[in-house]
C-alpha positions in Angstrom: 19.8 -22.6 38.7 22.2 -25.2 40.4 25.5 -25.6 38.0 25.4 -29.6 36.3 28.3 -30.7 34.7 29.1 -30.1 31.3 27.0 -31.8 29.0 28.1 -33.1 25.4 25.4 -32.6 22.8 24.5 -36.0 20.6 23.9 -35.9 16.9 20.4 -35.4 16.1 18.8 -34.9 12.8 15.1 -33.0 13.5 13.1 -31.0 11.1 14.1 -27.4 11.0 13.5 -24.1 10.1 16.3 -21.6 12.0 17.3 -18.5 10.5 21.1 -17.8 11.8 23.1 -15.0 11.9 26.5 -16.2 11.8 29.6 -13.4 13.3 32.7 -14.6 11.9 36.4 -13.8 12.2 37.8 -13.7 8.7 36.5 -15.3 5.4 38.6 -18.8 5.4 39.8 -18.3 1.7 41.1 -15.1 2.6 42.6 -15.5 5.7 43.9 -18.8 6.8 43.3 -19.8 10.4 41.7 -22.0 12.7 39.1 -20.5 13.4 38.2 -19.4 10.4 38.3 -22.9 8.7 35.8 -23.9 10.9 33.5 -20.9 10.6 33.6 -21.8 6.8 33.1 -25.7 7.3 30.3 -24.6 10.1 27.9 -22.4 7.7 28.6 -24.6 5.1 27.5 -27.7 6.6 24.2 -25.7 8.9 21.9 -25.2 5.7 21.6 -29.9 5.4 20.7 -29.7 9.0 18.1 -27.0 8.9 19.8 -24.0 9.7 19.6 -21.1 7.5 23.2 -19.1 7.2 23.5 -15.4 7.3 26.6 -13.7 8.2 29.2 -10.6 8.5 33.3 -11.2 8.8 35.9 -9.3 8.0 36.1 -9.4 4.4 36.4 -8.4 1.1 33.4 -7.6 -1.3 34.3 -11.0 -2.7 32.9 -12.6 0.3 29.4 -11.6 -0.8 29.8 -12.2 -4.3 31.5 -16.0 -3.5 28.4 -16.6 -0.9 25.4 -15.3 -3.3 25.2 -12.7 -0.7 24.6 -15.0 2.4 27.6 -14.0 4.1 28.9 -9.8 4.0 32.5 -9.0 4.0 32.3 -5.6 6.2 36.3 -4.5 5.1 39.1 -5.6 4.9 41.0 -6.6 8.3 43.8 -4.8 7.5 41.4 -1.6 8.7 42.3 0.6 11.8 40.9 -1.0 14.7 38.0 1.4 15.2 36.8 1.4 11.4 36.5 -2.0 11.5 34.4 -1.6 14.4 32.2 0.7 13.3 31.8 -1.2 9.7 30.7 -4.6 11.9 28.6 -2.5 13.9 26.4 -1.0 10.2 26.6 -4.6 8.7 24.7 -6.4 12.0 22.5 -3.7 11.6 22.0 -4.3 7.8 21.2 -8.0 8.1 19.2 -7.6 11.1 16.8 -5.0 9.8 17.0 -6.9 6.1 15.7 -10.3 8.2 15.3 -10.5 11.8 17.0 -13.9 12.6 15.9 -16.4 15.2 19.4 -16.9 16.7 22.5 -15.0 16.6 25.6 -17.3 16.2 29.0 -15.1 17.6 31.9 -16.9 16.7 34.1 -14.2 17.2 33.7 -11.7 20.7 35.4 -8.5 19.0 32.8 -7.9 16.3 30.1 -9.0 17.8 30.6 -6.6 21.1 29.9 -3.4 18.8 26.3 -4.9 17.5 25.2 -5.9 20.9 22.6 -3.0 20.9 21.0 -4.1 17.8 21.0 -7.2 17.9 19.2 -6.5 21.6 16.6 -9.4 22.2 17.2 -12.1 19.8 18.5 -15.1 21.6 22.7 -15.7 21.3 25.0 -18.4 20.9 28.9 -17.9 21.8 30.9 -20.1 20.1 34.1 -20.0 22.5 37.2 -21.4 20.6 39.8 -20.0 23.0 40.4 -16.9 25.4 41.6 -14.8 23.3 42.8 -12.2 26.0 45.2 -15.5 27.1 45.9 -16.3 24.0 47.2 -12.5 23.5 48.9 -12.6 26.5 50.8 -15.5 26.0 52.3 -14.3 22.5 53.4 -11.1 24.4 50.5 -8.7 24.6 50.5 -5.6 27.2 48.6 -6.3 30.1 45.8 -3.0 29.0 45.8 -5.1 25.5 44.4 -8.1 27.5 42.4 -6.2 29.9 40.4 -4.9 27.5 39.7 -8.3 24.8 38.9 -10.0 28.5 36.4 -7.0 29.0 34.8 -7.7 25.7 34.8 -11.6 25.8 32.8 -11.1 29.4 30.0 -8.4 28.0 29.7 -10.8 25.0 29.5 -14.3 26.9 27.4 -12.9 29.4 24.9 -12.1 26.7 24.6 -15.6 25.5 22.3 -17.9 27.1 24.0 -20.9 25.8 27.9 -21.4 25.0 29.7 -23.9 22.5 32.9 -25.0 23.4 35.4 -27.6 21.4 36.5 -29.8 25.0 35.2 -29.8 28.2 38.6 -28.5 29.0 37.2 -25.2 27.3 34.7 -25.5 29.5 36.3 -25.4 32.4 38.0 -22.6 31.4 34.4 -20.5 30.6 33.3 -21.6 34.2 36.7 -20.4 36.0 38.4 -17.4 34.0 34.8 -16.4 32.8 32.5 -17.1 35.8 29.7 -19.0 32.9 27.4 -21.6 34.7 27.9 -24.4 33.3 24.6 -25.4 32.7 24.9 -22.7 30.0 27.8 -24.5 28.4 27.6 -27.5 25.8 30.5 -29.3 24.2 30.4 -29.4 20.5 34.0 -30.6 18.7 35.1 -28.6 15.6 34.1 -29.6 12.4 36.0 -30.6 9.0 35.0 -31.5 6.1 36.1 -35.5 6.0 35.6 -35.8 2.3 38.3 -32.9 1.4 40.9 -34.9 3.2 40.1 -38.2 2.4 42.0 -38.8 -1.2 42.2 -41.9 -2.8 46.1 -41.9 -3.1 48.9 -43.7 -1.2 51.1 -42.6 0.8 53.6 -43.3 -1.9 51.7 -41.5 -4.4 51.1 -38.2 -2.2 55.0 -38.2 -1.8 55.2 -38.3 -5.3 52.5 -35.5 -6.2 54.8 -33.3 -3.6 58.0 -34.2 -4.8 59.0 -35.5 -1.2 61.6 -38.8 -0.8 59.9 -42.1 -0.9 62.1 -43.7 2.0 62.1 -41.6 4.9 59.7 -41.1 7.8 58.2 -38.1 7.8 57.1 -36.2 10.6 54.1 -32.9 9.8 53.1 -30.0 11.8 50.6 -28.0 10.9 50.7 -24.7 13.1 50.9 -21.2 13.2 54.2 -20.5 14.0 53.9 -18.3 17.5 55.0 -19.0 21.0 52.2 -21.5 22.5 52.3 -23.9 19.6 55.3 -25.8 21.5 57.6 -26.0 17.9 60.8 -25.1 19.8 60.4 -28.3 21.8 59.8 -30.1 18.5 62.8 -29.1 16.8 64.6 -29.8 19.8 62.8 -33.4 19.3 64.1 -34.2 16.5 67.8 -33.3 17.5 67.1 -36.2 20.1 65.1 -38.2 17.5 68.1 -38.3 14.9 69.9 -40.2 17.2 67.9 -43.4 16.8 66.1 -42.1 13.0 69.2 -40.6 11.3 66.7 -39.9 8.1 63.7 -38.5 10.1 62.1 -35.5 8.2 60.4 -32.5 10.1 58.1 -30.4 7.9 56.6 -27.7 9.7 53.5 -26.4 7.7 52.4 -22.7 8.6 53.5 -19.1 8.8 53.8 -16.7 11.7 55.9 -14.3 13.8 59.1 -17.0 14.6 59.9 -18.4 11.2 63.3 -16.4 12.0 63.7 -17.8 15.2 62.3 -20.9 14.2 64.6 -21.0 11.3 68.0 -19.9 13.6 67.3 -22.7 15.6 67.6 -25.4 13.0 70.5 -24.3 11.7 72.3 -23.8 15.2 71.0 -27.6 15.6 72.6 -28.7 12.6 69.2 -30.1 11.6 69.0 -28.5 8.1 68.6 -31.8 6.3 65.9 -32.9 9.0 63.8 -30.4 9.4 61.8 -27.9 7.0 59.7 -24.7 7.5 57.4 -25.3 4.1 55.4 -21.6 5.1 51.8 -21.5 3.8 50.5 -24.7 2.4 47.4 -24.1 -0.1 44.4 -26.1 1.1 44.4 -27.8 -2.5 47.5 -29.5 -1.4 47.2 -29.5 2.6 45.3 -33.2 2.2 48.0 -34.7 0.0 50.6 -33.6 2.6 49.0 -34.8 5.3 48.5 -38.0 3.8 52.4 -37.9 2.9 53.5 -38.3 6.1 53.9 -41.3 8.3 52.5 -39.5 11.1 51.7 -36.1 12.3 52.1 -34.3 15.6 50.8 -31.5 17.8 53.3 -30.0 20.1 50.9 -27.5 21.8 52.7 -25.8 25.5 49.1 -23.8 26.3 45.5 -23.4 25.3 44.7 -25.5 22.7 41.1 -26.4 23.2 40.1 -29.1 20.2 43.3 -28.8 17.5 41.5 -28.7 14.5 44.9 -30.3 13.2 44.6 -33.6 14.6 40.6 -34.0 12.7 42.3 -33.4 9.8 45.5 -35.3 9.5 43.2 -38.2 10.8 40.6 -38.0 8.2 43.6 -38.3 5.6 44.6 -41.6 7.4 47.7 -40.4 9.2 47.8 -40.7 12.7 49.0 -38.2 15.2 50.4 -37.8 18.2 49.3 -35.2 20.6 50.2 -33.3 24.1 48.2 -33.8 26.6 47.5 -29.9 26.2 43.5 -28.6 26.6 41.3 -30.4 24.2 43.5 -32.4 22.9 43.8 -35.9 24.3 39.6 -35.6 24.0 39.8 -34.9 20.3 42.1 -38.5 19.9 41.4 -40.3 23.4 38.5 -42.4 21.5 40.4 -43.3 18.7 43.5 -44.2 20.9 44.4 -43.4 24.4 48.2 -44.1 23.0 48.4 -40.7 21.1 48.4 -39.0 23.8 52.4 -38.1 25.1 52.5 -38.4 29.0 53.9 -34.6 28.9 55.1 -31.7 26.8 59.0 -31.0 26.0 61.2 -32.4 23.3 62.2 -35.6 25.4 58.5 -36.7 25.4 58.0 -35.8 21.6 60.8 -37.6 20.9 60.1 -40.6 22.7 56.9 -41.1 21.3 57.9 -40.3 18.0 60.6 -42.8 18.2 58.3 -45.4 19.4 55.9 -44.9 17.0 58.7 -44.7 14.1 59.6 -48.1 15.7 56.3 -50.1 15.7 56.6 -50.4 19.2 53.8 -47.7 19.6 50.9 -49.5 18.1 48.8 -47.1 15.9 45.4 -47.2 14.1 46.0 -47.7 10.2 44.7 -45.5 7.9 41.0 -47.0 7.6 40.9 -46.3 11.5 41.8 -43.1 11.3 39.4 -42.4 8.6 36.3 -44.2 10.0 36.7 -42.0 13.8 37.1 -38.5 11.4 34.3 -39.3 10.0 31.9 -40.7 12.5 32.7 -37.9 15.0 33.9 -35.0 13.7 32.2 -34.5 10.1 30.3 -31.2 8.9 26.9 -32.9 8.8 27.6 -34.7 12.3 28.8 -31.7 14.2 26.2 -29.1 12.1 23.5 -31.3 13.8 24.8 -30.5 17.1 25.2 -27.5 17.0 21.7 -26.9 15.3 20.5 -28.7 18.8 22.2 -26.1 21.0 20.5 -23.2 19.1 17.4 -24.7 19.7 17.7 -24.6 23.2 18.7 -20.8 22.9 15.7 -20.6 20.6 13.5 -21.8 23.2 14.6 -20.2 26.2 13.8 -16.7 24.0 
């Protein structure tokens, strides 16, 4: 079949009747992570657009019990490699031969390559959210390492007759590092759940709930804190920044292998008073912080294909500045073509942040920010989409 370009896949609200089986990564309230968040906000959300959820993840036995036994917990993910392989394997085969679904749903390569045998014949759906074998390397993975997760992600993709990916940019990586026509590939954007983040509370009165000062702009980050997340070149932002916003506040949301260095580097800078590594934020309290700050920003250096991040501080009302990194400037672009920095590195972080500190970057205001969230990106909005592109799967048997 001749290769079209990539095609984006309108809301659409049919009458269904899919049964799904959903492979996840982790169970969200277990394990915090991108990926996972969506996974959660995904099966959620499929049942009010008439998609029946089944799944497995790495999990506890909680995950069953907290899901009235839609979604299985297989073990924890703290198991060997191989045991958890093995214990993904016997779970697709349990839901499988309990219900034979119409599609298979793999959000997650790894623990779906063990069941491909079983799950033999029933049409598949990759959701690609990354490549993870680049994603490996980059953080400092042996070259075997990534040999082997590309190896997997290939057997996997190549089973699916149709791929989701999060920005065409995604999708030109599929077509290029994966070899996937792209008239297999449709783009979907991640999915949050606008209500959770849209509290009716000031920016004042979120400051307050957190205990943070009333007067000073403050800058958020919500990453992981590992290598391709570009939060070196925002610390070394705001060293620039505090030249022209002596009271700027940095708080860096998130947990991960540099807090050390991370940390280090702040105090070398002299930045102690400016900027703040807050660790884990509960998800009770992420929406309030979000809505605390006067903006947010995503310093991405390398594959970032949607930034969950910027949905969410936007559905709070805050807006955010972006790289021009993967999916990023299309997750913002329609809102405003001004979020997007012209480059990475800290003197194009700084300089937007300064002008947007300024008011000489013009922003959307809150309700903006709100109404695009919510239009575009909510669960029910992006659930229909999604149920579309299983559909086709569906169809093509």
């Amino acid at each position: 079949m001749q290769a079209t370009t990539l095609r984006a896949v309108p809301a659409a609200t049919p009458i269904r009747s899919i049964r799904s089986l959903q492979i996840g990564m982790h169970w969200f309230p277990e394990r915090a992570g991108g990926l996972d968040r969506m996974y959660y906000s995904l099966v959620g959300a499929l049942p009010g657009a008439g998609v029946a959820v089944r799944g497995v993840v790495a999990g506890s036995a909680r995950v069953a019990a907290d899901t009235d036994g839609a979604i299985e917990g297989f073990g924890s993910a703290a198991q060997s490699l191989p045991l958890r392989l093995m214990a993904a394997r016997r779970a697709l085969r349990r839901q499988v031969e309990a219900q034979r679904p119409d599609v298979i749903s793999s959000h997650f390569a790894l623990y779906t390559f063990p069941g491909l045998d079983v799950t033999r014949g029933i049409p598949q759906v990759s959701h690609f959210q990354g490549p993870w074998a680049d994603e490996s390397h980059v953080e400092g993975a042996d070259s075997l390492g990534q040999r082997a997760k590309r190896y997997l992600e290939q057997t996997v993709y190549a089973r699916s007759s149709r791929l989701i990916v999060l920005s065409s940019a995604f999708g030109k990586i599929l077509t290029t590092r994966y070899g996937i026509p792209q008239d297999r590939i449709r783009v979907v954007p991640g999915c949050v759940n606008v209500d959770q983040f849209d509290l009716p509370m000031s920016q004042n009165e979120a400051r307050l709930k957190l205990q943070l000062p009333l007067g000073r702009p403050i800058v958020l980050a919500v990453r992981r804190l590992v290598r391709r997340m570009g939060l070196e070149d925002l610390i070394d932002a705001v060293k620039l920044l505090k030249r022209s916003e002596p009271d700027v506040l940095l708080l860096i949301a998130g947990k991960g292998r540099l807090e050390g260095e991370l940390q280090t580097r702040i105090d070398e800078a002299g930045l102690g008073e400016n900027v703040k590594l807050l660790g884990f934020v509960p998800d009770q309290h992420l929406a309030a912080l979000y809505r605390a700050a006067t903006i947010s920003v995503v310093p991405t250096v390398a594959l970032e294909g949607f930034g969950l991040i910027t949905v969410e501080s936007l559905a709070s009302g805050t807006p955010v500045l972006v790289t021009p990194v993967g999916g990023l400037p299309e997750a913002v672009a329609g809102l405003s073509q001004d979020l997007v920095l012209p480059t990475t590195g800290a003197d194009a972080i700084a300089d937007g942040l300064a002008r947007a500190l300024n008011g000489s970057l013009k922003l959307p205001d809150e309700q903006a920010c709100k109404a695009y969230a919510r239009a575009n990106f909510d669960n029910s909005v992006i659930a229909g989409r999604v149920a579309e592109v299983y559909e086709e799967a569906i169809a093509l048997g």
